[in-house]
C-alpha positions, -999 to +999 in steps of 0.1 A: +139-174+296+111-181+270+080-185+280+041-194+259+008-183+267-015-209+289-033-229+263-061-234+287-069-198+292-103-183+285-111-149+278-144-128+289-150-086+279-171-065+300-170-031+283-137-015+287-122-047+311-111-082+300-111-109+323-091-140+320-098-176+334-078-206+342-099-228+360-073-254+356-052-234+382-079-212+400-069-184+385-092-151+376-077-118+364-090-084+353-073-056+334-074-034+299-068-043+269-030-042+272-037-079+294-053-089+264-022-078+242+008-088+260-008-117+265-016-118+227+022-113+221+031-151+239+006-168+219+029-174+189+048-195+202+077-193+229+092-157+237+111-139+260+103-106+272+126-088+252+113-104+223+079-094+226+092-058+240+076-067+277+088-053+309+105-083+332+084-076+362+049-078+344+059-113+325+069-122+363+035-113+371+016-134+347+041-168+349+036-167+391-003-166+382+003-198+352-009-175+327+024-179+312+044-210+311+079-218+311+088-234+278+102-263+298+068-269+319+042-259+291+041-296+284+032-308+321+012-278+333-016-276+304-038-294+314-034-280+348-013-287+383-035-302+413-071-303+421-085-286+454-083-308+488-121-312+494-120-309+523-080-300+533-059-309+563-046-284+577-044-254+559-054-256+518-032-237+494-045-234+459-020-234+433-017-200+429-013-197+468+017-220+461+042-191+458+031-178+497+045-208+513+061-195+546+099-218+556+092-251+578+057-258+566+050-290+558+029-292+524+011-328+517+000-336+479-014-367+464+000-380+433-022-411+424+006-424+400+007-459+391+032-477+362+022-511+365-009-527+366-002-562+373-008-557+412-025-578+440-038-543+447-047-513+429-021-482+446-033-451+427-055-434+448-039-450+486-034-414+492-068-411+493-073-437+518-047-419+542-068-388+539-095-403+554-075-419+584-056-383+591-088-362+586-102-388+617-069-382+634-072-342+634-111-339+641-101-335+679-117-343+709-135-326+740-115-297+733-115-298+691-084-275+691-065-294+712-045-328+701-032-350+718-001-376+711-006-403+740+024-421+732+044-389+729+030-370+759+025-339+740-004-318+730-009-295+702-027-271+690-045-282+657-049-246+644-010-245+649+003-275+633+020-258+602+003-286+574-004-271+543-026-289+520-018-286+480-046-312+468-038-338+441-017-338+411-033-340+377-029-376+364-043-383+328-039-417+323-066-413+291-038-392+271-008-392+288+019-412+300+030-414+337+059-393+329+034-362+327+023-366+360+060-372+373+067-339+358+039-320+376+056-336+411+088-321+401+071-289+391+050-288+426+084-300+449+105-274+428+085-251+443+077-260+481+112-268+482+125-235+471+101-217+501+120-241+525+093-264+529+090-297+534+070-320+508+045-348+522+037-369+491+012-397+490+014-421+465+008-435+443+036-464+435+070-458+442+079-442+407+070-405+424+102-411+447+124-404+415+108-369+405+104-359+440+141-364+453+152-352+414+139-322+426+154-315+463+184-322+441+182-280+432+176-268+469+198-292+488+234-298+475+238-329+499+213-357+520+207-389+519+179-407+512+164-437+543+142-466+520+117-486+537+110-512+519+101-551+513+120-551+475+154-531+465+136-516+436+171-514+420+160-533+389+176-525+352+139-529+338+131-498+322+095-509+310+072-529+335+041-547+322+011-525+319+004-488+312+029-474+290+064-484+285+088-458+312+121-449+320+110-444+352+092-472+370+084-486+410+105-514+404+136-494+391+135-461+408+165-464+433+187-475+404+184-441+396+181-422+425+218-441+434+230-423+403+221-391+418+252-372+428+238-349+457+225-384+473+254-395+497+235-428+508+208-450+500+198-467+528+172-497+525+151-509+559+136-540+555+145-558+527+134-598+532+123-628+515+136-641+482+137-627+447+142-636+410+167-618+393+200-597+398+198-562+407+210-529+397+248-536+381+264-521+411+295-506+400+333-509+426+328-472+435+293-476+447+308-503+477+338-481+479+317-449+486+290-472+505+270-453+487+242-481+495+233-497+526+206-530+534+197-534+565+175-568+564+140-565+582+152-594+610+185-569+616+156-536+618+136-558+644+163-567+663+182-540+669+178-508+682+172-478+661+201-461+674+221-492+655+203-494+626+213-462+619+243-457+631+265-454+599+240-422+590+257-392+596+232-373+623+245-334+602+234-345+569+195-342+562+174-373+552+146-378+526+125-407+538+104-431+512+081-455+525+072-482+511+042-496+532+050-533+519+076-532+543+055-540+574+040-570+588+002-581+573+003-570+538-020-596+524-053-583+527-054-553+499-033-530+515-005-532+491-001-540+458+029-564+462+028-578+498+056-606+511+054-624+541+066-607+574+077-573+578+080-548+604+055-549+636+041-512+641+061-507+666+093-515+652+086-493+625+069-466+648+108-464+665+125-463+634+104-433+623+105-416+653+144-416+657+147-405+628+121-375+631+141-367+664+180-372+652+176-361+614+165-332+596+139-343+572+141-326+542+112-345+530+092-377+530+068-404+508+043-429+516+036-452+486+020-486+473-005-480+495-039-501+490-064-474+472-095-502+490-111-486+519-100-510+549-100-508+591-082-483+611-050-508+616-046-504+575-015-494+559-032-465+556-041-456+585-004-464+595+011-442+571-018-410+590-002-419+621+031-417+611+025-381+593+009-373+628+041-380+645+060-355+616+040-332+625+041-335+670+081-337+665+085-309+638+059-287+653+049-264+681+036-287+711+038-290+746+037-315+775+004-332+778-022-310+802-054-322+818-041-360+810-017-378+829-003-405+817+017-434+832+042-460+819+036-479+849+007-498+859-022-484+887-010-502+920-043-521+948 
C-alpha cells in the first residue's frame, strides 16, 4: 500500500524534540528527529514502506493518526475529515478517536451536502436543525440522567445511550465539487462500519445515500436498503441544474444504489403524486429478482406495517434512507421539494418503529431536511424523534419507573 505525507501538516522544534500538527484532524505528536525523517521520506510523493526502508507497524502508526495518507484518500482528506460537535450528543469522538469505536455504537455525522440549488428550500445544513431538536430531547428532566420514552414506556439512562458523536464532514463548496465531500462520507462510514457500528447521517440532500451505502457494501456482503420517500429518485440525469455537473446527484442516487450487487432490495415508502418523465431504464432482471419494490403512500397509510413490509425478509439487515419529503406538511421550508400529502407522524412513527423492532439496522439517513430554523413539529424535529426511538429500541433501557402511564382513560 502507498501512502504520501499529510499536506496539511505543520512542523514546530523545541531543542532536541519536533512536534507535528494537524489541526485539520486534531492531531499533535512529539518525537526525535527520526519523526521528522521518516516523515521526510513520504514527502516525495506516494511510497510504501519498503520503499522508503520503514518498518510496517510505525507507518501503521502515523496513517491511524492522518499523518500519512492512503494514496486513494489523499485527495478527500487534505483539507481535513469533520469538524468538532460543539457541543456533541452523546459522546464526541474526534477523528483521531475514530479508530476506538467500541461494536453496536451508534455514530451520528452531518454531511451538509447539497447538488442542486434550484430548491423551495435550502437542505445543506438540516442536520443542523435536527441537532438542535435532539440536543432538547436529551437535556433530561427532574432527574437529568434519566429519559423517558412516554409512548414506548421505557426509561433510559442518558449517560448509557451508546451515541457517539463524529461532528460534521468537511464540505468545500469554494474549491471543490460535491464528489469530495461524498468521498470523506465514504472514508468516515468505511471506518465506523468496520468497528461494527452503526452510521447516523444527517443530510444534506439525498446524494450522501450513495457513498454511505457504497460503503457498507465492504462490511456487509448482503441487506437491503427501506426508501422513504415522496420521488423514486431513479432518474438517468447525471447532472442537475446548479453547483457542479455530478455523477452522483439526489435525484438519481437509487439508480445506482439498484446497481449495487450486495443490495437485495430497494424498497420505496411513500411514493405519490404525479411526475414528468420516465424513470431509471429498469432492465427484465430487476422485476424478475424484485429487486425493487413501491409501496404508494395511500397503501403505507392504510395498511399495517406488518403488511407493508411483508415481502422483507426479517434475517436480512436493512439500511434505512429518509427522505423527510415523504410526510404530510412539507410546504412551509422544511424541505426543499415538498408535494402534497404524505405520511401523518404516526403512520411514519409505526413504520419506523417496526422496522427498529423486526430488522437489524445496519445503518440509517435523514436528508432534504429544511436548513431554516422552524417549530418543534418540523421535519426536523421529526427526524430527533425518530433517532430517539433508534436509540430506546437499540439501547439499554428499562420499563418506565416513578411514571405510570395508561392507554386508557382516568374513570369519575
Amino acid at each position: 500500500m502507498s501512502y504520501i505525507l499529510n499536506p496539511s501538516i505543520s512542523w514546530r522544534n523545541e531543542g532536541e524534540t519536533v512536534t507535528l500538527e494537524l489541526p485539520f484532524f486534531g492531531v499533535s505528536m512529539s518525537g526525535t528527529g527520526y519523526l521528522r525523517d521518516v516523515c521526510d521520506r513520504f514527502s516525495r510523493g506516494p511510497r510504501s514502506a519498503a520503499e522508503v526502508n520503514v518498518d510496517e507497524e510505525v507507518v501503521a502508526t502515523l496513517a491511524n493518526a492522518f499523518v500519512l495518507l492512503r494514496e486513494e484518500d489523499a485527495a478527500a482528506l487534505r483539507y481535513g475529515l469533520l469538524t468538532r460537535p460543539d457541543p456533541p450528543l452523546g459522546t464526541a469522538v474526534g477523528v483521531s478517536g475514530l479508530r476506538s469505536l467500541q461494536p453496536n455504537q451508534t455514530v451520528l455525522f452531518d454531511a451538509p451536502v447539497q447538488t442542486n440549488h434550484g430548491l423551495a428550500a435550502s437542505v445543506a445544513f438540516g442536520g443542523r436543525r435536527v441537532r438542535e431538536h435532539l440536543s432538547a430531547l436529551m437535556a433530561g428532566g427532574c432527574n437529568d440522567d434519566i429519559l423517558m420514552d412516554l409512548d414506548l414506556q421505557r426509561q433510559a439512562h442518558r449517560s448509557a445511550i451508546p451515541l457517539m458523536d463524529a461532528g460534521e464532514i468537511v464540505v468545500l463548496p469554494e474549491i471543490e465539487t460535491p464528489t469530495a465531500a461524498g468521498k470523506r462520507v465514504s472514508y468516515l462510514v468505511d471506518v465506523v462500519a468496520s468497528k461494527g457500528c452503526r452510521p447516523l447521517a444527517l443530510g444534506g440532500d439525498h446524494s450522501i445515500t450513495y457513498y454511505i451505502v457504497d460503503s457498507l457494501r465492504k462490511s456487509h456482503t448482503s441487506f437491503n436498503v427501506v426508501q422513504f420517500d415522496a420521488h423514486h429518485d431513479l432518474y438517468t440525469s447525471a447532472s442537475p441544474t446548479g453547483w457542479f455537473p455530478e455523477h452522483i446527484n439526489h435525484a438519481n442516487v437509487f439508480r445506482h444504489v439498484l446497481d449495487m450487487a450486495e443490495v437485495r432490495c430497494v424498497t420505496q415508502i411513500g411514493l405519490r403524486d404525479i411526475f414528468r418523465g420516465a424513470p431509471r431504464r429498469l432492465t427484465p432482471t430487476d422485476y424478475a429478482n424484485s429487486k425493487l419494490h413501491s409501496i404508494p403512500c395511500r397503501a403505507a397509510i392504510r395498511n399495517e406495517p406488518n403488511e407493508v413490509f411483508s415481502f422483507l425478509d426479517r434475517n436480512v439487515p436493512v439500511y434505512i434512507s429518509f427522505d423527510v419529503d415523504v410526510l404530510e406538511g412539507g410546504d412551509n421550508g422544511g424541505t426543499g421539494t415538498p408535494v402534497i400529502g404524505g405520511l401523518p407522524y404516526w403512520s411514519a412513527f409505526e413504520l419506523m418503529s417496526f422496522l427498529f423492532e423486526h430488522y437489524s439496522v445496519v445503518g440509517i439517513d435523514f436528508v432534504e431536511i429544511g436548513s431554516q430554523r422552524l417549530g418543534s413539529g418540523s421535519f426536523a424535529g421529526f427526524a430527533a424523534r425518530m433517532i430517539m426511538l433508534l436509540l430506546f429500541m437499540t439501547g439499554p433501557t428499562e420499563p418506565l419507573s416513578g411514571y405510570e402511564g395508561s392507554s386508557d382513560p382516568p374513570r369519575n
